[in-house]
C-alpha positions as CSV (number, residue, x, y, z in Angstrom):
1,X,-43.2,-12.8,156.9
2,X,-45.7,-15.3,157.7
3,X,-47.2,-14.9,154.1
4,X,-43.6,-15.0,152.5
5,X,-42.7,-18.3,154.2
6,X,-46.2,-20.1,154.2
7,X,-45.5,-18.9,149.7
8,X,-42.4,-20.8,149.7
9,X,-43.5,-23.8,151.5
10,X,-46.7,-24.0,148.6
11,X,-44.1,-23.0,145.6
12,X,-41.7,-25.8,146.5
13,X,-44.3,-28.3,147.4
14,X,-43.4,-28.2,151.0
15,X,-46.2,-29.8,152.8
16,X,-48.0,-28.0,156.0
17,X,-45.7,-30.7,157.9
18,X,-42.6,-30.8,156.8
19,X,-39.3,-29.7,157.2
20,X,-37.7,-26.3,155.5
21,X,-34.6,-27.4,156.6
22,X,-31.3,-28.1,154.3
23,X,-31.2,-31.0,152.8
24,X,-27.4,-32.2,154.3
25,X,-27.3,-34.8,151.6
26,X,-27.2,-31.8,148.8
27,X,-24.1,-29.2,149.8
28,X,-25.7,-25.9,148.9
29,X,-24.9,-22.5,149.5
30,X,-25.9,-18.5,149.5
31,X,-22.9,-15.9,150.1
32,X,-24.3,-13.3,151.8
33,X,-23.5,-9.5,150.7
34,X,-20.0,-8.5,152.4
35,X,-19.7,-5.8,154.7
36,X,-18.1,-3.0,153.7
37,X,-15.2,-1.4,156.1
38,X,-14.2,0.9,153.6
39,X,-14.0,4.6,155.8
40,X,-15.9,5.9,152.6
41,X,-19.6,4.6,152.3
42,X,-19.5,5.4,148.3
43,X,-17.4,1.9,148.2
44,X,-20.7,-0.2,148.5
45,X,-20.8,-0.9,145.4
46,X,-17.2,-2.0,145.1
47,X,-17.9,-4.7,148.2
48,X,-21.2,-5.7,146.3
49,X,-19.6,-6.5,143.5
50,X,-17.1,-8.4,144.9
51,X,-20.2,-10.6,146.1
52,X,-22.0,-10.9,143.0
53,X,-18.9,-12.1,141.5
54,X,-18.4,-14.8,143.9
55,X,-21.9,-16.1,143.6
56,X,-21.6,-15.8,139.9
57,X,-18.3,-18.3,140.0
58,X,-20.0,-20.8,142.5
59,X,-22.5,-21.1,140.4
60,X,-20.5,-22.5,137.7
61,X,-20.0,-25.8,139.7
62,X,-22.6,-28.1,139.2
63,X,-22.2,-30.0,142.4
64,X,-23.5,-27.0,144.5
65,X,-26.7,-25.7,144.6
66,X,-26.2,-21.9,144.5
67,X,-28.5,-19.3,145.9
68,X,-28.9,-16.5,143.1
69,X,-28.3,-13.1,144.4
70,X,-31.7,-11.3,144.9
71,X,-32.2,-13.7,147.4
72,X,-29.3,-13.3,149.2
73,X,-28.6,-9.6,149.0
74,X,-32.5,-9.7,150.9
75,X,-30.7,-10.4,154.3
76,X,-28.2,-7.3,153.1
77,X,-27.5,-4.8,156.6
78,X,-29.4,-7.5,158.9
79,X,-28.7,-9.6,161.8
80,X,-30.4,-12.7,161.8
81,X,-29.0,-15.8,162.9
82,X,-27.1,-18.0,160.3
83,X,-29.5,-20.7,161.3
84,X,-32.5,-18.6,160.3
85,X,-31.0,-17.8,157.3
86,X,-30.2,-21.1,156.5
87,X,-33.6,-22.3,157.0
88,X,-35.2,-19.1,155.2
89,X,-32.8,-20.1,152.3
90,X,-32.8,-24.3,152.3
91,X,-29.0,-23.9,152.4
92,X,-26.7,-26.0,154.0
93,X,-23.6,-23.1,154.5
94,X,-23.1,-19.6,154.2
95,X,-20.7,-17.6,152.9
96,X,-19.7,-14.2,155.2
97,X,-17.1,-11.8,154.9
98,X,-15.7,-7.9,155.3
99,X,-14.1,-5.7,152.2
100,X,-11.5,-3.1,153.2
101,X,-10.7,-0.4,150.2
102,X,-8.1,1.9,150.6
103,X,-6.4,3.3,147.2
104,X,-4.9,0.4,145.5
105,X,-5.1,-2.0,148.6
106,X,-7.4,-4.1,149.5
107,X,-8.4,-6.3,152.7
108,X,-11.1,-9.4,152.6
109,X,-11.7,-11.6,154.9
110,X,-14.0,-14.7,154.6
111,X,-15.5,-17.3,156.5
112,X,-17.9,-20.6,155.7
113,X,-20.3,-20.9,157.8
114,X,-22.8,-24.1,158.5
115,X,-26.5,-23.3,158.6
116,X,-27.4,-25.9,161.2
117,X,-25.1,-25.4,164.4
118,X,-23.2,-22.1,163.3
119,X,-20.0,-23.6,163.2
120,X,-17.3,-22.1,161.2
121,X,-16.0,-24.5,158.8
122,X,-13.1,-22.1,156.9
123,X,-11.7,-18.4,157.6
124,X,-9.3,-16.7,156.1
125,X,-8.1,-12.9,155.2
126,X,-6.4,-11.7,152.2
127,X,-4.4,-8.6,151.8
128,X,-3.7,-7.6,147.9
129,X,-3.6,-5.0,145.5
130,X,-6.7,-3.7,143.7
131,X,-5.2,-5.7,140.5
132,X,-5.2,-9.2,142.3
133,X,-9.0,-9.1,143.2
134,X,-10.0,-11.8,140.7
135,X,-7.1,-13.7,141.4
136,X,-8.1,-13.8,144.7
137,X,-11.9,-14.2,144.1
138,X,-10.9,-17.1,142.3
139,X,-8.8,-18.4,145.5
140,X,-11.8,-17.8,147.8
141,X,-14.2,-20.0,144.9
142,X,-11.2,-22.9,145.4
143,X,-11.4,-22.8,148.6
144,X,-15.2,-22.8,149.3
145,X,-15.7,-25.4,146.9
146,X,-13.2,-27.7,148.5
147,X,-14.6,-27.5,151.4
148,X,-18.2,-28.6,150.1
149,X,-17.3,-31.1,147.8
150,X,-13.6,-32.3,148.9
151,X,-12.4,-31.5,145.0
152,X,-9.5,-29.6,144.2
153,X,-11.6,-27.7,141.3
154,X,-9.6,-25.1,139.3
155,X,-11.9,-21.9,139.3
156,X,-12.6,-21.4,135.0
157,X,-10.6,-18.8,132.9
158,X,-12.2,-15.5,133.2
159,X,-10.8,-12.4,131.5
160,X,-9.2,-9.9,134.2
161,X,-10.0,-6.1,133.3
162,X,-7.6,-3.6,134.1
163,X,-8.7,-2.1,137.9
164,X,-10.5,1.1,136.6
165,X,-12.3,-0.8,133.6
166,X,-13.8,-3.2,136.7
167,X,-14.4,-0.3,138.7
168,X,-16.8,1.1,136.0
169,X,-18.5,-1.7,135.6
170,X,-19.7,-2.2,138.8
171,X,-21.1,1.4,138.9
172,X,-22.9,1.2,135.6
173,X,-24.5,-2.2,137.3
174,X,-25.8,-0.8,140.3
175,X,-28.0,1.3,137.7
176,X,-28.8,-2.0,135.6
177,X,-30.1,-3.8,138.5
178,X,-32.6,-0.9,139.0
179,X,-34.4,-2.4,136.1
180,X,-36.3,0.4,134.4
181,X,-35.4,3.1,131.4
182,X,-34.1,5.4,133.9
183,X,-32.0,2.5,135.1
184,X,-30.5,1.2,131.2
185,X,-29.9,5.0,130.3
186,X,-27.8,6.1,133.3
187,X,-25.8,2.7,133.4
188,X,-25.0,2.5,129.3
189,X,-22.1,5.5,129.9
190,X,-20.5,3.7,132.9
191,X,-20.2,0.5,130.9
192,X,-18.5,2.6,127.7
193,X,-16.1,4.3,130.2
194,X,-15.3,0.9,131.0
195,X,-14.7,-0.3,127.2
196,X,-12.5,2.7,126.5
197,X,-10.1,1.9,129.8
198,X,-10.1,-2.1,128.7
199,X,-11.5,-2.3,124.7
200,X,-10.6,-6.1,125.4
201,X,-13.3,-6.3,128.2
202,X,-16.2,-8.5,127.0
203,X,-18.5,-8.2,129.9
204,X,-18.3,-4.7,129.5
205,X,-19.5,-4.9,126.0
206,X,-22.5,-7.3,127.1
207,X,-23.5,-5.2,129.9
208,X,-23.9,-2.2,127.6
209,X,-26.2,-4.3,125.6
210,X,-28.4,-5.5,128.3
211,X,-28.5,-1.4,129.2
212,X,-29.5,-1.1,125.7
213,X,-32.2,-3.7,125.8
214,X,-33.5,-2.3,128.6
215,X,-34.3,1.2,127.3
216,X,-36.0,-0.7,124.2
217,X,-38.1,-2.8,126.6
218,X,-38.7,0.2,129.1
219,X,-39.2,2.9,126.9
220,X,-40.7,4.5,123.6
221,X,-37.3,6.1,122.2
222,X,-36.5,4.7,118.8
223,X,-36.5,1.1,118.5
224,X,-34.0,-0.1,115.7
225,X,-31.3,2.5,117.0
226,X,-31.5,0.5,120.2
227,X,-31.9,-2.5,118.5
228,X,-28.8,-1.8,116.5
229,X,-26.9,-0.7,119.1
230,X,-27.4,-3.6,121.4
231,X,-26.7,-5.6,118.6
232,X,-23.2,-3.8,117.8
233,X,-22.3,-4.4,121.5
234,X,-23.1,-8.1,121.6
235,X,-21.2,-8.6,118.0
236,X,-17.8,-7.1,120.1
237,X,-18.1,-9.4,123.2
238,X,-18.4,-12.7,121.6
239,X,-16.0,-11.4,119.1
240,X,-13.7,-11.4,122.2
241,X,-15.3,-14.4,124.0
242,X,-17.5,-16.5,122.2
243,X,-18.9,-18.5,124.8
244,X,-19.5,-15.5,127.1
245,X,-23.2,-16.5,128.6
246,X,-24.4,-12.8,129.2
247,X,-23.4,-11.5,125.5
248,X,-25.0,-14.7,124.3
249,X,-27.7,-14.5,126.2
250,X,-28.1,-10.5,124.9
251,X,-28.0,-12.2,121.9
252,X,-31.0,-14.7,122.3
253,X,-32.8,-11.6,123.2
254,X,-32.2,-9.4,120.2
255,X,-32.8,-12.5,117.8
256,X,-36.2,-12.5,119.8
257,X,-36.7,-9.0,119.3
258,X,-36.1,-9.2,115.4
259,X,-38.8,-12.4,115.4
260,X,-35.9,-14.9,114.9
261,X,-37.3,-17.2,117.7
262,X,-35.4,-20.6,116.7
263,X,-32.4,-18.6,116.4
264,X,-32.5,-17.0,120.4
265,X,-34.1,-20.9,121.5
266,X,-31.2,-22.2,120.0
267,X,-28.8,-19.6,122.0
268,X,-30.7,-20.1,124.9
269,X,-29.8,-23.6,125.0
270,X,-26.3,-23.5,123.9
271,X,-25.9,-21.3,127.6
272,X,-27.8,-23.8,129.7
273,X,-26.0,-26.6,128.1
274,X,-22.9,-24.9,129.9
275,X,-24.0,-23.4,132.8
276,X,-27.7,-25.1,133.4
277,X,-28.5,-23.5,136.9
278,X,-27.5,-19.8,135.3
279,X,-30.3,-17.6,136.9
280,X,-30.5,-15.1,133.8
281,X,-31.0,-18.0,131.4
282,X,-33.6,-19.4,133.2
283,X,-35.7,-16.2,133.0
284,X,-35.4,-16.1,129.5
285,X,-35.9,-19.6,129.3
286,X,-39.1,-18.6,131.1
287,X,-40.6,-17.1,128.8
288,X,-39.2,-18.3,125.3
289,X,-40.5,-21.8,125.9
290,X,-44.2,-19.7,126.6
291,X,-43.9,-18.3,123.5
292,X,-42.7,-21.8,121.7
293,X,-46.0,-23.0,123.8
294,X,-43.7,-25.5,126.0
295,X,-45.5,-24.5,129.1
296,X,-44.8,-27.4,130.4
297,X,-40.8,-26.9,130.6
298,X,-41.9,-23.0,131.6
299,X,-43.0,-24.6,134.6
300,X,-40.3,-26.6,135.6
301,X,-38.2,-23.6,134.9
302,X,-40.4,-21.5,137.3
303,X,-40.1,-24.0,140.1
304,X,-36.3,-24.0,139.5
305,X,-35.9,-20.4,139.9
306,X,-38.1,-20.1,143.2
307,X,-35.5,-23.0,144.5
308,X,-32.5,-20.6,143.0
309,X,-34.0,-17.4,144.7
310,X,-36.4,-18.1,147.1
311,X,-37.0,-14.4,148.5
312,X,-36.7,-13.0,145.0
313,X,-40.5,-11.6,143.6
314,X,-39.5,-12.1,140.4
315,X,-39.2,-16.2,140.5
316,X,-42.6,-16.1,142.1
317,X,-43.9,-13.4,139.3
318,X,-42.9,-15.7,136.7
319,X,-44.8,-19.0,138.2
320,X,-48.1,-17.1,139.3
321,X,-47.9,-16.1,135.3
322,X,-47.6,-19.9,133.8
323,X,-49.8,-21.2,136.9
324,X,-52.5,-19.2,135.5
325,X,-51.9,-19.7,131.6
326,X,-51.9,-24.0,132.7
327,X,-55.2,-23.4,134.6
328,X,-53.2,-24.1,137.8
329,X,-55.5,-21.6,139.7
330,X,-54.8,-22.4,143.2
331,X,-51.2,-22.1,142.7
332,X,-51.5,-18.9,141.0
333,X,-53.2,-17.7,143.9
334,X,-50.5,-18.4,146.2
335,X,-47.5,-17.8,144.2
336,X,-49.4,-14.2,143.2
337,X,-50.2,-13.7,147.4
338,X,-46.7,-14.2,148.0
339,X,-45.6,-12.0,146.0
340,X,-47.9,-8.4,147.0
341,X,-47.1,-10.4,150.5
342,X,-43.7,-8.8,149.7
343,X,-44.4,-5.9,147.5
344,X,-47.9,-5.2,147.7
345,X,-47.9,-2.2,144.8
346,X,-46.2,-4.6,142.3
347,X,-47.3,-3.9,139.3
348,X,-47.4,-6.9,136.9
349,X,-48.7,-9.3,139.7
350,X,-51.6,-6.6,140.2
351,X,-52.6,-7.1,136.6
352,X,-52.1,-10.9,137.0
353,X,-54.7,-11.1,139.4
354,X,-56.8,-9.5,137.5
355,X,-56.9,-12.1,134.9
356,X,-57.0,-14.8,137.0
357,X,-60.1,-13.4,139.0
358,X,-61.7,-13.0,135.8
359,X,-61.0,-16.6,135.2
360,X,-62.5,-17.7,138.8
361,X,-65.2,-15.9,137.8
362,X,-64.9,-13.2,141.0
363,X,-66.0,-10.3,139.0
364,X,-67.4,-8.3,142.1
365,X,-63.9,-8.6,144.3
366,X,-62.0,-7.9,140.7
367,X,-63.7,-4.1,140.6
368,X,-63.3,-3.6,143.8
369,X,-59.8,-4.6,143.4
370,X,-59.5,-2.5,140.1
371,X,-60.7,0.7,142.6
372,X,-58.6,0.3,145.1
373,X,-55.3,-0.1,143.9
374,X,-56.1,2.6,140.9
375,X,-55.8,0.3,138.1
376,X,-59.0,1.7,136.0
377,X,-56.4,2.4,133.0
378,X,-55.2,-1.5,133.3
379,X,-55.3,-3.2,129.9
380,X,-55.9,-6.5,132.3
381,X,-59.0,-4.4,133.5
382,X,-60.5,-5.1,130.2
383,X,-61.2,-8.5,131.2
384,X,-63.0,-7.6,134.5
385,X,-65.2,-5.1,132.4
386,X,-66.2,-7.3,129.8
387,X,-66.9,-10.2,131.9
388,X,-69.5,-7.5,134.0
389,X,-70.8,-6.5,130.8
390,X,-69.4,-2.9,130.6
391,X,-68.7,-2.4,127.2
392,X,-68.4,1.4,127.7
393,X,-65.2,0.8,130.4
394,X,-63.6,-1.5,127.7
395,X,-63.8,1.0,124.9
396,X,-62.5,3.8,127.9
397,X,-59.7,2.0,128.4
398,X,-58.7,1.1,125.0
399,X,-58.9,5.1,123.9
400,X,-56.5,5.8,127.0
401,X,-54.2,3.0,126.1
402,X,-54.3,4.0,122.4
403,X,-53.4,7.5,123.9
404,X,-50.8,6.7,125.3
405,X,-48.8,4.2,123.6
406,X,-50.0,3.0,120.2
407,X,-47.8,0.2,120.5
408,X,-48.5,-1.6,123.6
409,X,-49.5,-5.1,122.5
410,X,-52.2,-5.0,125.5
411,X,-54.6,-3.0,123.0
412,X,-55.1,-6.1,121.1
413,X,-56.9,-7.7,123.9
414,X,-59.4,-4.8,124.7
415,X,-60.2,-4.5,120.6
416,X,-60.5,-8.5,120.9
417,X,-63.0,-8.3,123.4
418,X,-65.3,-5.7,122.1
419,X,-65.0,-7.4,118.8
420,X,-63.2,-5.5,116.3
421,X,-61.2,-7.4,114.3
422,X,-59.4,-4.5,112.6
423,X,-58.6,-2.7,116.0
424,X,-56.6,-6.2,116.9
425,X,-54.7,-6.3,113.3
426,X,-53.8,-2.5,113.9
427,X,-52.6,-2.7,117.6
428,X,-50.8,-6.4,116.9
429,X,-49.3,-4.9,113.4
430,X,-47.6,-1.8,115.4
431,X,-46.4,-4.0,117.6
432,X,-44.6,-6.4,115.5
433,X,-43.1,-2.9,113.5
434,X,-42.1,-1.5,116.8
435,X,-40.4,-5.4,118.0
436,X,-42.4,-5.8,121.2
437,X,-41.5,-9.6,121.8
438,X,-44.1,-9.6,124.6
439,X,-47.0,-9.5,122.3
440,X,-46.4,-13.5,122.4
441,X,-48.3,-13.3,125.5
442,X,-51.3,-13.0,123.2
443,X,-50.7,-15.6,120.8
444,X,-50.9,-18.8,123.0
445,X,-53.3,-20.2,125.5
446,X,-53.3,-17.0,128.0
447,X,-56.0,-15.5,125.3
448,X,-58.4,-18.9,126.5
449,X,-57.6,-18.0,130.3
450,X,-61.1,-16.0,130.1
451,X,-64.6,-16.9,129.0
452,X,-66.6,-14.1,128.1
453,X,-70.4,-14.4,127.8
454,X,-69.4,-18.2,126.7
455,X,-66.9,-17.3,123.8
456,X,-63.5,-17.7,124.8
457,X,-61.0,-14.9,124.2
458,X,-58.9,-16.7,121.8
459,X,-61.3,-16.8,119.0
460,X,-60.2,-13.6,117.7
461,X,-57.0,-14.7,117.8
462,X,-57.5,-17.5,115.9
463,X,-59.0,-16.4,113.0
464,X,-57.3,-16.3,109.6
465,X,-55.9,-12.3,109.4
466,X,-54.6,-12.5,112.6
467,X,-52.8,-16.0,112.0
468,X,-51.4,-14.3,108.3
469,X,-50.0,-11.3,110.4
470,X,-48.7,-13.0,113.6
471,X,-46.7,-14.9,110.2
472,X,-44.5,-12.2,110.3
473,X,-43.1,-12.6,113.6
474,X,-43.4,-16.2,113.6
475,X,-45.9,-16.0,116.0
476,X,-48.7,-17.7,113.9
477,X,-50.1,-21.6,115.3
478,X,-47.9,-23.6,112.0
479,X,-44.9,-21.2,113.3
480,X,-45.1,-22.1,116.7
481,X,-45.6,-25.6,115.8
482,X,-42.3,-25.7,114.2
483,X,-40.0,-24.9,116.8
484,X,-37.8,-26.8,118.4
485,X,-36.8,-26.6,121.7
């Protein structure tokens, strides 16, 4: 824990000295997860969802400061005091409360909390029928923010699915949160259970598309039928809502997909523009302003999102990643140590280091890194090989990669670094025809983050055939160049 909080301090440019404490002059907030009271233990999901949604409506109101939910689900079946908490999270109040389920009927109670002497500030309970749960989510969110900001704000419009539609949808997204193929596949049916109880719920719809997307990211099934049926999804949602930030959102990703990267920046700001502290949008603002080579703004949005979720791995991922790309080495370092302070087996921030010790030139620790955590079949261990000067392990790992998924824009790099150009243009073109947006990772200045024997990485991707075929998924320098943000 030591790690995790010494990581935050460094992320948020907290010196050695000062205070982790609230800032009193900003009212900010985490709800923590509800307990459930429920007699039947199967209701979790029910009472978690209840939670999300909460913290999904605060965040709409610009005059809190929200924490997003990975963060907050983290203290999920503990007992620490609200005051740690509070510190932990940089929050001044807390958000606590009980679900009761039985049948059709429904008991919450609720309580604000302050993070500095504990004090209760606001409790209430509620007894209603399943039917009036957003109603009376939307009371609790009038309430709260009242208290916080002394405005009498009207909670915005949401749609209200019929009580079984909800219900499905909060099963299908305790499977989406898993985030892996398994995790898209087994939540797409809950989500069209959902659409056939309520065909006018849009959220639904969206949800089915992100479990779509997530098979296409996770897995090697066929591509354009995910594609296309993420894309069929999306078109129903905002034909129902049109502003609806997850379908649009969805949206911005497909168009990403399909190489259309103006088209999902321009979605992408059209949903901050509404809701600007949106968690979701910042991670995709994360990385389409990488590939639009705004590193700069991918930074500020990394910052923001360790702020937003301060205990979440993911926020810290995403800033070791564009410390590293902007030569910010020390503060890859730590953003990366917090991170496998956490999770120690996590996976991308393994392959992360790698990089950056290739960069800091520690090619001895790297491969003894590389051996103990198992990662001799690592495209990113391509680095570490070449900058030791064994070309045999490079062309190894290319053959297994190649093996195993022809696709993976990764190969590019080992072909790159044992110079063969046409090995690049083969593993780059079947990754533009199989829509792997990630191969933008090799396009901008990660490919100069290493120096081998004196040539930097990025030469091979400079040269004239692989600018002509990055062309087709607007990936090429004149391409880039282009965007607007």
């Amino acid at each position: 824990m030591d790690a995790l909080l010494l990581g935050i301090r460094h992320c948020l440019n907290i010196s050695e000295g000062a205070s982790a404490e609230p800032d009193t002059k900003t009212k900010s907030i985490a709800v923590l997860p509800f307990v459930n009271m429920s007699s039947d233990p199967e209701q979790e999901y029910f009472v978690d969802g209840i939670t999300e949604d909460l913290i999904d409506r605060l965040s709409r109101y610009s005059s809190l400061r929200v924490i997003a939910r990975t963060s907050s689900f983290y203290f999920k079946n503990q007992t620490e005091d609200v005051r740690e908490i509070g510190a932990r999270l940089s929050v001044t109040h807390l958000v606590e409360g009980s679900v009761r389920r039985v049948g059709n009927k429904i008991r919450v109670t609720a309580q604000l909390v302050r993070t500095d002497d504990g004090g209760h500030e606001w409790s209430e309970r509620y007894d209603r029928e399943l039917e009036d749960v957003f109603t009376l989510q939307d009371e609790i969110t009038k309430e709260v923010t009242h208290r916080l900001t002394d405005l009498l704000i009207e909670p915005t419009a949401t749609y209200h699915p019929i009580p079984e539609a909800y219900d499905e949808y909060l099963k299908g997204q305790t499977w989406l949160r898993k985030f892996s193929y398994l995790g898209g596949k087994r939540a797409r049916p809950f989500f069209d259970r959902a659409i056939k109880a309520d065909p006018s719920y849009a959220e639904a719809y969206a949800a089915a598309a992100s479990a779509s997307l997530m098979e296409l990211l996770m897995g090697v099934e066929d591509e354009s039928e995910l594609l296309e049926s993420a894309a069929d999804y999306i078109d129903k949602a905002l034909t129902l809502d049109n502003h609806l930030a997850s379908a649009l959102l969805g949206k911005a990703n497909i168009s990403w997909s399909r190489f259309d990267n103006q088209g999902a920046l321009d979605l992408l700001r059209d949903v901050l523009d509404r809701e600007p502290d949106l968690y979701q949008a910042l991670q995709t603002a994360g990385d389409l302003y990488g590939m639009a080579g705004r590193w700069d703004l991918a930074e500020q949005v990394a910052r923001k999102l360790v702020r937003l979720d301060p205990v979440n791995i993911g926020s810290y991922t995403i800033l070791g990643w564009v410390s590293l790309v902007l030569g910010r080495l020390e503060e890859a370092q730590e953003a990366m140590n917090t991170v496998l302070s956490i999770e120690p087996e996590h996976t991308a921030t393994r392959f992360n280091m790698l990089a950056l010790m290739a960069r800091q030139g520690r090619i001895n620790e790297a491969l003894t890194f590389i051996e103990t955590c198992g990662l001799q079949e690592c495209a990113t261990a391509c680095l570490v090989y070449a900058a030791a000067g064994r070309r045999d392990e490079v062309e190894r790992v290319v053959a297994v990669l190649e093996t195993h998924s022809g696709f993976n824009p990764w190969i590019a790099m080992g072909y790159a670094l044992l110079g063969d150009l046409d090995g690049v243009l083969r593993s780059l073109k079947q990754a533009i025809d199989n829509h792997v947006s990630l191969i933008f990772h090799l396009t901008g200045p990660f490919h100069e983050c290493v120096d081998i024997d004196g040539a930097k990485l990025g030469l091979m991707f400079d040269s004239q055939e692989v600018q002509e075929l990055l062309r087709e998924a607007n990936l090429d320098k004149e391409s880039i160049r282009r965007l607007r943000i």
